[in-house]
C-alpha positions in Angstrom: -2.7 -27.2 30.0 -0.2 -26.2 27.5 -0.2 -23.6 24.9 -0.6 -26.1 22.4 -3.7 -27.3 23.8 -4.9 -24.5 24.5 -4.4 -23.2 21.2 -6.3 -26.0 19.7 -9.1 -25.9 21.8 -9.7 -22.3 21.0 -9.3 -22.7 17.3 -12.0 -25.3 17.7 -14.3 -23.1 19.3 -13.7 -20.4 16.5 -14.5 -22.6 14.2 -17.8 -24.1 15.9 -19.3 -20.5 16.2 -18.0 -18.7 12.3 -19.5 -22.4 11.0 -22.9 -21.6 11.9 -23.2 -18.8 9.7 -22.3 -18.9 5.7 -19.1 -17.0 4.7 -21.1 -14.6 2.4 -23.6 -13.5 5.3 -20.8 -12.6 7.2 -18.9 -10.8 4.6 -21.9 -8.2 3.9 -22.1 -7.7 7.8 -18.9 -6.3 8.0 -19.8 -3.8 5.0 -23.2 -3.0 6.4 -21.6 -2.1 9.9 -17.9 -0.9 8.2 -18.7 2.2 10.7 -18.0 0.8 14.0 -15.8 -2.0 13.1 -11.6 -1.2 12.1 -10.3 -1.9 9.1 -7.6 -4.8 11.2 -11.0 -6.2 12.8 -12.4 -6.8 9.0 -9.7 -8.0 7.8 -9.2 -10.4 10.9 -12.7 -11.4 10.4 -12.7 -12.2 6.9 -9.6 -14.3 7.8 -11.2 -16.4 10.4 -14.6 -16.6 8.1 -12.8 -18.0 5.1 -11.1 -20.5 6.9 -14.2 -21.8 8.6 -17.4 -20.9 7.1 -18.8 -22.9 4.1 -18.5 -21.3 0.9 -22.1 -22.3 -0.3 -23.2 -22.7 -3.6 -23.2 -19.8 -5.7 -26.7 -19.5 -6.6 -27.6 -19.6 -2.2 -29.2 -16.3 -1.7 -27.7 -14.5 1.6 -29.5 -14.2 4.8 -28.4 -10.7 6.3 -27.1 -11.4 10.0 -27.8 -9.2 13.0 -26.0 -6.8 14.0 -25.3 -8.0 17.5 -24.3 -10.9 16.0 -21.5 -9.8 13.4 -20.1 -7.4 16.5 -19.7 -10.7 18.4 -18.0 -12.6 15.5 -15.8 -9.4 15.0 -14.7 -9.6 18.7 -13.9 -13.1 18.7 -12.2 -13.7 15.4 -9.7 -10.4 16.6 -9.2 -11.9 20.0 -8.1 -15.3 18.5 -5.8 -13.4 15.9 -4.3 -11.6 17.9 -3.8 -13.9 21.3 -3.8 -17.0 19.9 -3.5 -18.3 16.2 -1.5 -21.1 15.0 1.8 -21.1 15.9 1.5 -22.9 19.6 4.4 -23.9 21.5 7.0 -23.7 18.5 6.8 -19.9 18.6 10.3 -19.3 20.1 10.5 -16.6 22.4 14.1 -15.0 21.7 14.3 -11.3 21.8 14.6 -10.6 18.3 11.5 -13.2 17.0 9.4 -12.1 18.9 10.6 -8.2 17.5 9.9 -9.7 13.9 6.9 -11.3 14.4 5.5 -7.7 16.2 6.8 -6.2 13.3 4.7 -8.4 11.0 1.7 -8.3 13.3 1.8 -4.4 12.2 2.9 -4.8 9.3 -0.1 -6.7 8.6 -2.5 -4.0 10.6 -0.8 -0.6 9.3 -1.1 -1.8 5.6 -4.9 -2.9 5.9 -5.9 0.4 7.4 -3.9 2.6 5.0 -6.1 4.3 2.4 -5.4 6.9 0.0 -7.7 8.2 -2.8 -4.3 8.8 -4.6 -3.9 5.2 -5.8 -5.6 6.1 -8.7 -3.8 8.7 -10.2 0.2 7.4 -8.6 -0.7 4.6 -11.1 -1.5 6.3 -13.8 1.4 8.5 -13.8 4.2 6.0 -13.1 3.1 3.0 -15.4 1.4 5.3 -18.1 2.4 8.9 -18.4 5.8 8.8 -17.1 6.7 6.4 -19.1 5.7 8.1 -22.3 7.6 11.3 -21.4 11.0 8.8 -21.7 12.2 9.0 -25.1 15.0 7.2 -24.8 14.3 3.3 -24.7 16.2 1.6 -21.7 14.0 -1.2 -21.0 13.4 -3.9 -23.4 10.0 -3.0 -23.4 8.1 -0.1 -22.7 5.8 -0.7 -19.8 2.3 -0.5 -21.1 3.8 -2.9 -23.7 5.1 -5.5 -21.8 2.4 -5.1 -19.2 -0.4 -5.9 -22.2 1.8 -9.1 -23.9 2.3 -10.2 -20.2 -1.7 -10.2 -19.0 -3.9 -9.4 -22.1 -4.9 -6.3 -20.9 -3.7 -2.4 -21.0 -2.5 -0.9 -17.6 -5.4 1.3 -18.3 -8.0 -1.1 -18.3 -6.5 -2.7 -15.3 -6.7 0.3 -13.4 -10.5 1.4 -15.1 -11.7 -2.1 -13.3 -10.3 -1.6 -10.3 -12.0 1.8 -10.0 -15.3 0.7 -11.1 -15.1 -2.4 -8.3 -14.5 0.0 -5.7 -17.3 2.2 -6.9 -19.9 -1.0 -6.7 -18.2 -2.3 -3.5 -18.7 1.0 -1.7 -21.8 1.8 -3.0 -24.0 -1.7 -2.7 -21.3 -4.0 -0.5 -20.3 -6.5 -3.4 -21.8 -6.6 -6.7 -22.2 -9.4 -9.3 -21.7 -10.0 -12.9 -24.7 -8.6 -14.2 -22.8 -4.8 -13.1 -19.7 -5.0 -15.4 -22.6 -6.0 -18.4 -24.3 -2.7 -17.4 -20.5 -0.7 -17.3 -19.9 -1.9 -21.0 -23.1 -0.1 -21.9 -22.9 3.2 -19.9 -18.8 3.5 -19.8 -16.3 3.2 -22.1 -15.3 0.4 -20.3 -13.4 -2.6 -21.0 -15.2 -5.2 -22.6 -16.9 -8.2 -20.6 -14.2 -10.4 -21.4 -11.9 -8.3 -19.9 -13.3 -7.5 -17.2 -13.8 -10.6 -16.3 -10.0 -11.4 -16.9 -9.1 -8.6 -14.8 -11.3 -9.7 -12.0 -9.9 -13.1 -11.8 -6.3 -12.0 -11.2 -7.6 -9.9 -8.0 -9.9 -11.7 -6.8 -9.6 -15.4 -4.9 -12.2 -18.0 -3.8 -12.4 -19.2 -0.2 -11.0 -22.3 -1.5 -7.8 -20.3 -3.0 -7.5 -18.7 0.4 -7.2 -21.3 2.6 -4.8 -23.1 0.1 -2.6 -20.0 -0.4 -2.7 -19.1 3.5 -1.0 -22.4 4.0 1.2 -22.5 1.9 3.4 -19.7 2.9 2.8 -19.3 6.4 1.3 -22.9 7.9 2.7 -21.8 11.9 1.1 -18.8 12.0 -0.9 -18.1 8.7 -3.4 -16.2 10.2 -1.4 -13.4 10.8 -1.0 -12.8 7.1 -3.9 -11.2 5.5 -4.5 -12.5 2.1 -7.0 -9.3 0.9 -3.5 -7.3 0.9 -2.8 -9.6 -2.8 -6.5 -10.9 -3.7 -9.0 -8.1 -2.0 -11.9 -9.6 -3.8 -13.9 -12.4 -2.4 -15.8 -14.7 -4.4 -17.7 -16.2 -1.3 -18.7 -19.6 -3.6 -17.6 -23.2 -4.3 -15.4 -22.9 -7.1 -17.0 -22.5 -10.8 -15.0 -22.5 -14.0 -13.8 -18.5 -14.6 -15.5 -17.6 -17.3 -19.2 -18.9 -15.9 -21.7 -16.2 -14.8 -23.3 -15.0 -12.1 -20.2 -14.5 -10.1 -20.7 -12.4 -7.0 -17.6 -10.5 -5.9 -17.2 -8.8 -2.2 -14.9 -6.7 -0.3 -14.6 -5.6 3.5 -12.1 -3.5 2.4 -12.5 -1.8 -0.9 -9.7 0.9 -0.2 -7.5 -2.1 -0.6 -8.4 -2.6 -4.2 -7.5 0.4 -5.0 -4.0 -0.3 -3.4 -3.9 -3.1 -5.7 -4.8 -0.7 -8.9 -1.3 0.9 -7.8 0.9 -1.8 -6.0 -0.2 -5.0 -8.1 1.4 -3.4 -11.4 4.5 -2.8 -9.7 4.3 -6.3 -8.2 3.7 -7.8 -11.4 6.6 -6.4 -13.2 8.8 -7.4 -9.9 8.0 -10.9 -10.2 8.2 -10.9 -14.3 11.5 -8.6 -14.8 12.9 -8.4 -11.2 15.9 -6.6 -11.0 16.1 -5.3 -14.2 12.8 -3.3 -13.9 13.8 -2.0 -10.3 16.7 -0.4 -11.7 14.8 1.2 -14.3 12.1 2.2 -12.4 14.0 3.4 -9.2 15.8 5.9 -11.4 13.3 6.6 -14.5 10.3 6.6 -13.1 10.3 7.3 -9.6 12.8 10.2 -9.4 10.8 12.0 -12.0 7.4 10.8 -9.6 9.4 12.6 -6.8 10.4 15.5 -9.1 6.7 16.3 -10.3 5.3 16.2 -6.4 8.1 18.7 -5.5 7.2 20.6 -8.0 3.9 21.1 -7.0 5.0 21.9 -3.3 7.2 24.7 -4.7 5.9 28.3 -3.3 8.9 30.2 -4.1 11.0 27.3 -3.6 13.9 26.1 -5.9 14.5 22.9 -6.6 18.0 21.7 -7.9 18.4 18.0 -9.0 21.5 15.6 -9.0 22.9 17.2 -12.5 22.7 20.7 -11.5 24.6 19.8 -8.4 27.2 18.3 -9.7 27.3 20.9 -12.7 27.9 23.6 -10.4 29.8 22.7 -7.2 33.1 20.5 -6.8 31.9 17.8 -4.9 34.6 15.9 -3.5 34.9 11.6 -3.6 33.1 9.9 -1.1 30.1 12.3 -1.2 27.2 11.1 -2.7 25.4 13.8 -4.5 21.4 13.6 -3.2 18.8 13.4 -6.2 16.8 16.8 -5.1 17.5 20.0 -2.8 14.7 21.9 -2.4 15.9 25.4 -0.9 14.2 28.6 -0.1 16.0 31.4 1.2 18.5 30.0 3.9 16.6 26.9 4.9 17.1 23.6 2.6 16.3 20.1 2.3 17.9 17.2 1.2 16.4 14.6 -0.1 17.6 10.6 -1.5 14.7 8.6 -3.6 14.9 5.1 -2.7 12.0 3.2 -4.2 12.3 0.8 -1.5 8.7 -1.5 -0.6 7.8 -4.1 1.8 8.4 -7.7 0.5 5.6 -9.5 0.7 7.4 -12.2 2.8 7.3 -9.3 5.6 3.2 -9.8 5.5 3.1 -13.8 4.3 5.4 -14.9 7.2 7.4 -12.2 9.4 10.6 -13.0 7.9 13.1 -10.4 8.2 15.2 -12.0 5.6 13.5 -10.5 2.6 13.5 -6.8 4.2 17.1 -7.0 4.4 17.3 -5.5 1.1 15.0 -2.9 2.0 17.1 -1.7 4.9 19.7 -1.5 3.6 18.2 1.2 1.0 17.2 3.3 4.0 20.7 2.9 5.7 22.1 4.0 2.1 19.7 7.0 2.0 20.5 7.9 5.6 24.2 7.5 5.3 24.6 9.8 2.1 21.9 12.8 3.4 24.0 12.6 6.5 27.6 13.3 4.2 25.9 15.7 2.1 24.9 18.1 5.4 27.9 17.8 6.3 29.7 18.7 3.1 26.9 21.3 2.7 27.6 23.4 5.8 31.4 23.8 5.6 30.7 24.6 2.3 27.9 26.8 3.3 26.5 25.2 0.2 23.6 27.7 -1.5 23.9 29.8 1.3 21.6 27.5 3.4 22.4 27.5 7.3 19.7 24.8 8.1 18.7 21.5 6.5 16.5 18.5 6.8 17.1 15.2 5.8 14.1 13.3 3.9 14.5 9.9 2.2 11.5 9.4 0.4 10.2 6.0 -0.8 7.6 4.2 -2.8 5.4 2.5 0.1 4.9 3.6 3.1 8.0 1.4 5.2 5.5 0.9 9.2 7.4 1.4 11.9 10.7 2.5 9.6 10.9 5.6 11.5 10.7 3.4 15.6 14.1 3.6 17.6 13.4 -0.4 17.6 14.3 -0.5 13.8 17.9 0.6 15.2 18.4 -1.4 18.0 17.1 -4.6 16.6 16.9 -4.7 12.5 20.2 -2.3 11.5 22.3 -4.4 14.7 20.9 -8.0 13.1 22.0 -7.0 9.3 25.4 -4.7 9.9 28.3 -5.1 11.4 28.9 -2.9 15.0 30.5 0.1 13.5 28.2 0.4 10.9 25.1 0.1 13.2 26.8 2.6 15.6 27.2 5.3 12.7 23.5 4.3 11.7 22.3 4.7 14.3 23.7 8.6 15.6 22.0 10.0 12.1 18.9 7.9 12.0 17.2 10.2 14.6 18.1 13.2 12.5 16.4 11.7 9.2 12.9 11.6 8.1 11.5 9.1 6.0 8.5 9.4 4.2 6.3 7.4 1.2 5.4 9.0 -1.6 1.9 8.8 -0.4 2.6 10.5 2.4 4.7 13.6 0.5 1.3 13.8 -1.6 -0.9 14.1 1.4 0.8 16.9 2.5 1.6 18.7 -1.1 -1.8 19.5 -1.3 -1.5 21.8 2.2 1.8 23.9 1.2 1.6 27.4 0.5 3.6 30.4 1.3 2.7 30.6 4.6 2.8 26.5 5.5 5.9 25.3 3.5 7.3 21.7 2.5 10.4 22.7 4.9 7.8 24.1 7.7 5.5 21.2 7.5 8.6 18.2 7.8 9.7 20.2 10.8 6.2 19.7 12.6 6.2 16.0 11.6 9.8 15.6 13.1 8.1 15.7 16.6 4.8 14.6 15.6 2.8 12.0 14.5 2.1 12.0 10.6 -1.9 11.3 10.9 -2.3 14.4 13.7 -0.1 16.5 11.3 -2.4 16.2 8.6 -5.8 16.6 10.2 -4.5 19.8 11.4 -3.4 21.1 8.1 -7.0 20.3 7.2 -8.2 22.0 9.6 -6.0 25.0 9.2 -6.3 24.7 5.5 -10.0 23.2 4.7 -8.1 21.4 1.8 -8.6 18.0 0.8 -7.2 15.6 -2.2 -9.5 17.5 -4.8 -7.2 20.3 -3.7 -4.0 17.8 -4.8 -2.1 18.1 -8.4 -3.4 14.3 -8.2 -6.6 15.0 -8.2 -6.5 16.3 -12.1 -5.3 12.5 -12.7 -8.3 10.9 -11.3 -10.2 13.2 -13.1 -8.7 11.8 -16.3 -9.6 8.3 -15.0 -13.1 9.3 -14.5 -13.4 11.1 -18.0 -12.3 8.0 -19.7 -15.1 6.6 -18.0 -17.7 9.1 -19.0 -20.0 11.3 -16.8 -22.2 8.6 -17.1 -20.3 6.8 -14.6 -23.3 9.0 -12.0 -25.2 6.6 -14.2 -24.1 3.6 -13.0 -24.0 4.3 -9.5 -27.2 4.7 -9.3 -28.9 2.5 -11.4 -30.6 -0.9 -9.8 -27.6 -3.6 -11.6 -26.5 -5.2 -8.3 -29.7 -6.4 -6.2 -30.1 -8.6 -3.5 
């Protein structure tokens, strides 16, 4: 039997066991067992359920499922996602496909799983407070005015609902609209309306799903997960937005507050393009960068692109980096490049769309590797050894594999330049922002920024950290981000306590 066939038999069965259980039942059994199921297994299982359970009307009242049963669903909808899906016999099996299509398979898994209690307060600080500190106008618009004429609602408010979702979603396992009533009068919370504005652009029916699942990926559209733009469920047949009783669910909450973060930056992408990238790569982000340095400083200096230039004759065709961060003899040189993943990466595995992003990292590569060099003939600031970081806004999976060399670099450049690429890649590092905030809040005299990036050189980023926790007993209340969230809470008022545990979502 062909693949095809094969394919399509399977799919068929799929869809003969997920339809004899409602979406919403299954939803709430992936929150009520979150524990022993992975985030990628959620997320493949809320895939499959949308495309094949039936919404329901939303006034059915849902029937809990056992656990055996939700296990059992879990296991097939990640075996079919994973070995099967859509794409059949047309999936062509040349070497470097089948690299993008991996690529976008963990694309797809990395991003799900990530979680950081950061989100919060990285956009606060670049879409509110940084901003404000700029005096000088140079975009049209400031951001938190552009981003209010653009939605009807203040940055702030966007990120106040996102906050409060995730507190309901973690807490109860979805809630309904009868919660964001109870908010107004406990919180200084946006108003209903709002709320329910707000809501509507992050959240997506089952209907909406299916229909935006298609249309950008109808080979393989199961590999893209949809909760990465829309992590809210509304598990109904479709009602008019501004009806009530609207129940909204979440397998993965962490992921709205990814959105609270990622969608803003999205939204002024899509609206402003390349004239808000260059703004915000070197406004806002470089002075992101400069404040997390800052905060890893324990007897560290750090010198930025003007002093550099002020104070050493740099010849042409070195590119100056945007931070050293030096201590003693021992330095580190470090490029911003705000560089993301386009979401054609997750919708479809195209490499076309990253090509702009690699080619940021092969900039920030190139110039920390001409720097070093001009460094040590110089013997620049007295330093003997440096590291290399390139630090961008999302965190870039599997950026930092000897595959991204060999296949990506050698596809988009030219032999010479992939040879030159690829004899400094391997003495780079490249980290997110997230990922330099994770381990900010674990420096100290003793366990330095420089000390810490030499462990991660030869170590995996996740092992890293736990034993700095360990070592440490520090955690992100411990982070100069943590005073940020705090802020987002007190906007809120202590009586958020309140309305965490008050009876407003019940089953």
């Amino acid at each position: 039997m062909s693949d095809f066939y094969l394919n399509r038999n399977k799919r068929s069965n799929v869809k003969t066991v997920f339809k004899q259980h409602p979406l919403e039942s299954i939803l709430l059994g992936l929150w009520q067992f979150k524990d022993e199921i992975s985030s990628i297994e959620k997320a493949y299982t809320t895939t499959i359920a949308i495309e094949f359970c039936e919404p329901g009307p939303y006034d059915n009242i849902s029937k809990n499922i056992e656990k055996t049963t939700v296990l059992k669903l879990v296991n097939l909808a990640t075996n079919y996602c994973l070995n099967y899906s859509e794409s059949g016999d047309k999936f062509s099996k040349e070497k470097n496909d089948i690299f993008y299509n991996v690529f976008n398979l963990m694309a797809n898994q990395l991003s799900v799983s990530d979680s950081s209690p950061g989100d919060y307060a990285r956009a606060l600080l670049m879409f509110e407070i940084i901003p404000n500190e700029i005096k000088k106008d140079k975009f049209k618009h400031c951001l938190a005015k552009a981003f209010l004429q653009d939605t009807g609602y203040s940055i702030n408010e966007y990120i106040q609902v996102c906050f409060l979702a995730v507190s309901a979603i973690t807490a109860n396992g979805y809630f309904t609209d009868d919660y964001l009533e109870k908010a107004t009068t406990v919180t200084q919370s946006p108003c209903f309306k709002t709320m329910n504005t707000i809501l509507s652009d992050i959240s997506a029916s089952a209907i909406h799903y299916r229909r935006e699942r298609k249309r950008l990926n109808s080979l393989n559209s199961f590999k893209y997960q949809p909760l990465l733009i829309y992590p809210l469920i509304k598990p109904w047949s479709q009602i008019p937005k501004h009806s009530k009783r609207k129940r909204y669910l979440s397998p993965l909450p962490d992921l709205i507050a990814h959105k609270a973060n990622i969608g803003i930056y999205h939204h002024f992408l899509s609206k402003y393009k390349t004239k808000f990238t260059r703004f915000f790569g070197k406004e806002i982000f470089e002075r992101y960068v400069s404040k997390a340095l800052s905060n890893c400083c324990h007897g560290d200096i750090i010198i930025d692109e003007s002093v550099i230039k002020a104070g050493n004759k740099i010849p042409q065709g070195v590119k100056i980096p945007d931070f050293l961060f030096i201590k003693d003899n021992k330095g580190i040189i470090i490029e911003c490049k705000a560089a993301v993943l386009p979401l054609g990466v997750f919708t479809n595995g195209s490499m076309i769309d990253f090509k702009t992003t690699v080619n940021k990292i092969y900039k920030g590569v190139i110039q920390t590797a001409n720097f070093e060099e001009h460094a040590i003939n110089k013997s620049l600031y007295n330093v003997t050894e440096w590291i290399r970081l390139v630090i961008t806004y999302e965190p870039l999976w599997g950026i930092n594999s000897g595959i991204l060399s060999e296949t990506l670099i050698t596809d988009f450049k030219d032999e010479n330049e992939a040879l030159n690429f690829k004899a400094e890649f391997d003495k780079v590092q490249i980290l997110s922002i997230s990922q330099l905030d994770n381990i900010q809040a674990h420096t100290s005299d003793t366990d330095s920024l420089f000390s810490i990036l030499k462990r991660l050189k030869n170590s995996d980023f996740n092992d890293v950290i736990k034993d700095l926790i360990s070592k440490t007993g520090r955690t992100f209340k411990d982070s100069y981000l943590a005073k940020y969230t705090e802020q987002l809470i007190d906007s809120l008022l202590p009586e958020m306590s309140t309305l965490n545990q008050s009876k407003v979502i019940k089953k």
